[in-house]
N, C-alpha and C positions, 0 to 999 in steps of 0.2 A: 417114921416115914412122913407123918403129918408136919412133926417140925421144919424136918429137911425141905419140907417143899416151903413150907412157912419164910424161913430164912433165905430160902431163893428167891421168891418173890419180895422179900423186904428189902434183898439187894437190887433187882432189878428196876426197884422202884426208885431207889437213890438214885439212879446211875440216869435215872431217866430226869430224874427230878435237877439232878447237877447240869446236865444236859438244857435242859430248859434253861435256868438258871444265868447257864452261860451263854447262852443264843439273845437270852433279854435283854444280855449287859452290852454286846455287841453287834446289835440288830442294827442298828444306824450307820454301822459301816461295815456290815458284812457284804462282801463280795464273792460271789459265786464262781467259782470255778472249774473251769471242763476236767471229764473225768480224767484224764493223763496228768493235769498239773493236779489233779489233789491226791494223788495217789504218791504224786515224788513229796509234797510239802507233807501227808501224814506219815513217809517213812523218814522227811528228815526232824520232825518231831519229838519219834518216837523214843529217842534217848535224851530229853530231855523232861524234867520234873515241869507239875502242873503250872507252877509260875514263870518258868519260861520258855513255856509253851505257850499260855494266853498272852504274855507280853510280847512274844516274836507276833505273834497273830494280828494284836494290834498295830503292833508297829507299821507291819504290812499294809493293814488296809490303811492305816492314817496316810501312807505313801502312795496307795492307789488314788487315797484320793485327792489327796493334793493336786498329782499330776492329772488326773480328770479334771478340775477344778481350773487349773489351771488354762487347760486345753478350753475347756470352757470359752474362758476369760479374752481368748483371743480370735475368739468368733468376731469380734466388734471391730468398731474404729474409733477412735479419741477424737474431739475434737477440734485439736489444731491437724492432724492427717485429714480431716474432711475438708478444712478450710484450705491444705497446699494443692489437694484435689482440685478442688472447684477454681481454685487460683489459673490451676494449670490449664483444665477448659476453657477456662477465658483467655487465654493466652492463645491456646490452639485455634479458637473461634474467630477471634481478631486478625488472625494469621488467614486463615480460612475460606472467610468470607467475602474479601476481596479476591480471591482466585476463584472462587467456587460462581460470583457476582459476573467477573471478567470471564470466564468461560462461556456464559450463558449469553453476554452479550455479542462477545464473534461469533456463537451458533445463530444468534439473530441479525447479525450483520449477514454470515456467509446464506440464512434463507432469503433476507433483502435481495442477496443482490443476485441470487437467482431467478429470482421473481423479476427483478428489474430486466434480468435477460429476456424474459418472456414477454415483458411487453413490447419492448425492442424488436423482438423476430415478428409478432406479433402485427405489429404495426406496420414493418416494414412487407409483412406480407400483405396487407389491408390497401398499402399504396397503389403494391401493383395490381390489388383486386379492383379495384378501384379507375385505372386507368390513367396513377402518374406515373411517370416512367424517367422520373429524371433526379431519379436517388433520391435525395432526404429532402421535405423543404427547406427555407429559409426558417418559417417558425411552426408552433405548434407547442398544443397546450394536453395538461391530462386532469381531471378533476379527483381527487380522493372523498370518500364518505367521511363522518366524523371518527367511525372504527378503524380509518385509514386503508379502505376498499377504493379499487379502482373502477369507476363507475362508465366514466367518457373521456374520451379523445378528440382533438379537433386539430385543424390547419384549415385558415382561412386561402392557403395556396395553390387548396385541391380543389379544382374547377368541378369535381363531382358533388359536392356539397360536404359538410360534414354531417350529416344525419346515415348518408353514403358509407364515409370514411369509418364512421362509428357502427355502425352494425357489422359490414365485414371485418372491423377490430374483435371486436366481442365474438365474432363466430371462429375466431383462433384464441383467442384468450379463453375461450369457455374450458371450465377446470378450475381456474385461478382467479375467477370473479368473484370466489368468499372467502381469497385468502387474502388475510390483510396485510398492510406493511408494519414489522415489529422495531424498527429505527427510524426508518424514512418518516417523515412530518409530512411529507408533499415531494412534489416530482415537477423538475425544472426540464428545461426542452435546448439542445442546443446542437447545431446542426456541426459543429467542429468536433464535439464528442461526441457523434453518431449516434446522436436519437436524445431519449430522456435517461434522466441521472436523480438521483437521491438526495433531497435536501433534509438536515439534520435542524433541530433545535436552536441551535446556536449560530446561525444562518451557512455552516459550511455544508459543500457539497461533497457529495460520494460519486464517483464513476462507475461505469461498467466494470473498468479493471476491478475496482475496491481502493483506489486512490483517494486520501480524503482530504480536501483542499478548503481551509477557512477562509473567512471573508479577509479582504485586504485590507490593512490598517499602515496608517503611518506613526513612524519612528524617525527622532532626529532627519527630519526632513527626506526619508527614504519611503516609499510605499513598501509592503513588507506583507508576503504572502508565505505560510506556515503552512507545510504539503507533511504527511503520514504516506506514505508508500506503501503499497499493500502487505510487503514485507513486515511492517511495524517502526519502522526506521523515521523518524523525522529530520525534514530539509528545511530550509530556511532561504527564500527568493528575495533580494532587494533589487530595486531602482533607482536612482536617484530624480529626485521630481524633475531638476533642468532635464537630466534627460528625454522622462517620460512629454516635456512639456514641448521640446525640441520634435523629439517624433510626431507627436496630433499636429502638429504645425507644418507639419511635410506632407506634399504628395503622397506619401505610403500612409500617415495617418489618417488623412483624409479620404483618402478612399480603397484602403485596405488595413486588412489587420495586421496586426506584426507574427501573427501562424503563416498569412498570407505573403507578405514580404519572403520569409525563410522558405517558404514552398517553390517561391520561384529561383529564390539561392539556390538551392535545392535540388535544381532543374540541370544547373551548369554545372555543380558538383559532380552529379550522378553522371551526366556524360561525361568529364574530367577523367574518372574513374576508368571506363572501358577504354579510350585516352593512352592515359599515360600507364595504363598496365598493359603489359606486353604477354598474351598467351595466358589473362589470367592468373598472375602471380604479383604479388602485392610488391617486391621491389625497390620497386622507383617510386611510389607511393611512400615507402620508407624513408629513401633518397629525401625526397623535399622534403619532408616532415623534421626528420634529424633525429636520431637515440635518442638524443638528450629531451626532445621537445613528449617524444612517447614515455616517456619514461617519468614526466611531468604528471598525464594523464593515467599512470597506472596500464597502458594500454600494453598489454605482452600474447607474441602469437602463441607461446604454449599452453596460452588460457583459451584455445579454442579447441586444443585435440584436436589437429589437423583437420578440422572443418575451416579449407582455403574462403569459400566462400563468403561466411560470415568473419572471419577475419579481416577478408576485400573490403568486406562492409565497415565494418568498426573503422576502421582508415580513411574510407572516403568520409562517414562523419567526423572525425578527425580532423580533417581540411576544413570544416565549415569551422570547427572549434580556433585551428590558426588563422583560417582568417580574421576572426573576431579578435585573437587577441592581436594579429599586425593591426587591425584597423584602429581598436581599443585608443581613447585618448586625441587621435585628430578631430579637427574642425577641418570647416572647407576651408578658411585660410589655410589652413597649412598645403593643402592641394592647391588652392589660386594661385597663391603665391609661389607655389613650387614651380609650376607649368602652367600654360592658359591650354597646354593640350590635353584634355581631362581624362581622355584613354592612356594617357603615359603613367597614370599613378600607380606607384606599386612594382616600378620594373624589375626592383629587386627582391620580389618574393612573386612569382607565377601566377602561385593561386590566389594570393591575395589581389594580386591586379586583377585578373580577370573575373573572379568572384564581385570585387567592388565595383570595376567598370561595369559589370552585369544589375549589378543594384543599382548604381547610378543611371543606367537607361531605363530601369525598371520604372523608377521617380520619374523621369523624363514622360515617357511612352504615359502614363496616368496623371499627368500634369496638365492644365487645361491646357496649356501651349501644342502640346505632344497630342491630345485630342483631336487640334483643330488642325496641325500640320499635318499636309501631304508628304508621301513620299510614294517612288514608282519603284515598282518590283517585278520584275518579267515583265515588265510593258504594263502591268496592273496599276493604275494610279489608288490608293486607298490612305487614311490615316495612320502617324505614327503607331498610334493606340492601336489600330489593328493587325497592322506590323508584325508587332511586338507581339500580338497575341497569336498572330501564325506560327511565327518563329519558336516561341516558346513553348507553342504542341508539337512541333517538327523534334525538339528536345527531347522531349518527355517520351515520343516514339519511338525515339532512336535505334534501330536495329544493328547499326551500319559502325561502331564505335569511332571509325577514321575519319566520318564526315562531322563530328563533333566541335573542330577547332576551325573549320571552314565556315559552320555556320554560327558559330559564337564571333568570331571576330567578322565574320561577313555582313552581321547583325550589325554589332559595332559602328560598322564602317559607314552601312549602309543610313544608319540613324546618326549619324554624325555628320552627312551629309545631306540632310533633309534640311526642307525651308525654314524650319521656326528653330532650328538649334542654334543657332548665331542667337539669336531672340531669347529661348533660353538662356542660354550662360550669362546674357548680360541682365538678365533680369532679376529680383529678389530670389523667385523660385529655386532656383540654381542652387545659389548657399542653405536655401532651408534644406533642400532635399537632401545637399550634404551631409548638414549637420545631422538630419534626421537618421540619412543609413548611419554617420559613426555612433550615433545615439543607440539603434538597435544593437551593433556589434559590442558597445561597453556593457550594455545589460547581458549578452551571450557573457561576455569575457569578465566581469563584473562576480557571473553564478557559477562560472566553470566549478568549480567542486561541488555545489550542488548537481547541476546537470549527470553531469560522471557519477554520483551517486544512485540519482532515478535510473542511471543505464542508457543514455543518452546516444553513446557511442555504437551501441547495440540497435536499439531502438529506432532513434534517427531526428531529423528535430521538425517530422512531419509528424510525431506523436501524437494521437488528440488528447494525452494529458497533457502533455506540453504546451501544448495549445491552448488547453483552458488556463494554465498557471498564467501564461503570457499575455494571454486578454485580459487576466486579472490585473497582472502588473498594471498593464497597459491602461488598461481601461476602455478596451474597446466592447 
């Protein structure tokens, strides 16, 4: 018995000792495995002798680890995939940072020109607190801090004082006294674009609308004003200096502006309009214009979705556009010499006649001659000048459509036969005036695709952007 047990333990102790043995040889790449997978690899073992049982075993783990190893190995990155990385970023960045730049500046443009509203309503509430009552003045100023805060307001025009002006400003602006401007540099005053407006760095201006208008430079002998439309769109306004120099030499440059001149065009238009449309249907408005002439202008009524109204509209600016371009190119020679009857120019286009004839009394009527001459009107003796200025609110009221061509040509007639018009016609004045109205119409007809661009035809060309582009031409 003692043997027996002797020799069992002598075996038990190999078995244990091989065991070790083999665990030592294979300890560096033994892999441990869950109970289910070592139960299938020790029965596909088991008919297999000791040496290719430890060699399957190595084999194995040498392949676990490889592919560990492996797996490993692709945790990283190489150094040229770091570098098309980084390449790429910079590529994305470059791309990026101009949009990301230009975003942030129309958000600082669209908070300007909200602000600019405020001081606008602002102000113009301050007038009437105040006790002007006669809309905008001629001028007026605003002061900014160096953070580009708006501190004070003044008009030397308001009989209240400005210490007045300015406290009821600030007692509506209050809220927006510590908000500063993020573009505007300073704030210009202009009573054609209804109130104050945004000046930039670069000396150009921003409007109300968001219009942005650079300063006017000359080119090849043209003055040349460079307009961004709030849309984003850039236009491009020329002059040619005869012209401009032609106009300041006229009656109209002398003592109006060329906004001013086209407001009182303007005047005879708008009544032409209730006129020659019969029931409010554009027409005969068609009629004179011609297919071919709208069709120039891009102008189409199914671009209004049966909105007749603004259609009527677009048309009647339309005739201020043909008459510019009939007038386009004459001097007053071609007039003197045509006729010494100066209401006869134009017989062959309506509205051209009567639009020019209406500009040439315009010239007339603000000329010193037209100042100093009488004329009698219902028994009324008074000057041309004031005439002219009755006549031309009688326009602008008009409720009456069919009295419109009675008082246009009755104007006409009536100033055509006043004491200093003989005086006139043979005087210098005469031809300057001429030349000055074809002057204005060659700069309309000169910019027709710009204008139709800004929306002109929509609009109208008592626009106060219009109006500032046009003093810039001008130089008024």
């Amino acid at each position: 018995m003692k043997a027996f047990c002797g020799a069992r333990f002598a075996r038990r102790r190999d078995k244990i000792a091989r065991k070790k043995k083999f665990c030592d040889r294979n300890r560096s790449t033994r892999i441990f495995l869950p109970s289910g997978e070592r139960a299938i690899r020790r029965a596909a073992l088991l008919g297999k002798d000791k040496t290719e049982r430890s060699g399957s075993i190595l084999e194995e783990n040498r392949t676990r680890s490889s592919a560990a190893g492996e797996k490993r190995r692709t945790w990283g990155f190489t150094l040229v995939e770091l570098i098309v990385v980084i390449a790429i970023l910079a590529v994305l960045a470059g791309v990026a940072y101009p949009v990301y730049t230009g975003y942030i500046t129309k958000a600082n443009e669209a908070a300007d020109l909200a602000l600019l509203g405020a001081v606008n309503e602002s102000f113009t509430s301050a007038l009437y607190d105040v006790g002007y009552n006669d809309g905008l003045p001629e001028a007026a100023g605003a002061a900014l801090t160096d953070d580009y805060k708006l501190t004070e307001v003044w008009s030397d025009d308001v009989s209240a004082g400005n210490d007045a002006l300015n406290t009821a400003f600030l007692k509506y602006f209050e809220g927006n006294q510590n908000t500063p401007f993020k573009v505007y540099k300073g704030l210009g005053y202009s009573r054609g674009l209804g109130g104050f407006y945004g000046m930039l760095d670069d000396g150009s201006i921003t409007t109300k609308t968001g219009m942005k208008m650079k300063p006017p430079v000359v080119k090849n002998g043209k003055t040349t004003v460079e307009v961004e439309l709030p849309g984003g769109e850039t236009v491009e306004y020329t002059l040619d200096n005869v012209d401009k120099d032609s106009f300041g030499n006229s009656s109209f440059g002398t003592e109006m502006s060329m906004p001013e001149l086209l407001g009182e065009v303007d005047n005879v238009v708008q009544a032409l309009k209730g006129v020659l449309v019969t029931g409010g249907t554009p027409e005969q408005l068609e009629g004179l214009l011609g297919a071919d002439y709208l069709e120039s202008l891009g102008l189409k009524k199914e671009d209004y979705a049966g909105d007749n109204d603004a259609y009527l509209q677009a048309l009647t600016n339309a005739v201020v556009m043909n008459v510019a371009d009939a007038s386009a190119g004459l001097t007053a020679d071609d007039v003197i010499n045509k006729t010494q009857k100066w209401k006869d120019f134009g017989n062959d286009n309506l509205l051209a006649m009567m639009a020019a004839t209406y500009g040439i009394a315009t010239g007339y009527a603000n000329s010193d001659i037209g100042k100093s001459s009488n004329i009698t009107y219902n028994g009324e003796t008074m000057t041309v000048k004031e005439y002219y200025d009755k006549q031309s609110q009688a326009l602008r009221e008009l409720t009456n459509p069919t009295d419109a061509i009675s008082i246009i040509f009755g104007m006409l007639s009536d100033i055509d036969g006043s004491d200093g018009m003989a005086e006139y016609k043979d005087s210098g004045a005469y031809a300057e005036d001429l030349n000055g109205y074809f002057s204005a119409m060659n700069a309309l007809s000169g910019n027709r695709d710009a204008l139709v661009n800004q929306g002109v035809l929509d609009s109208g060309f008592t626009d106060e952007d219009l109006g500032a582009i046009l003093d810039a031409l001008f130089g008024n």
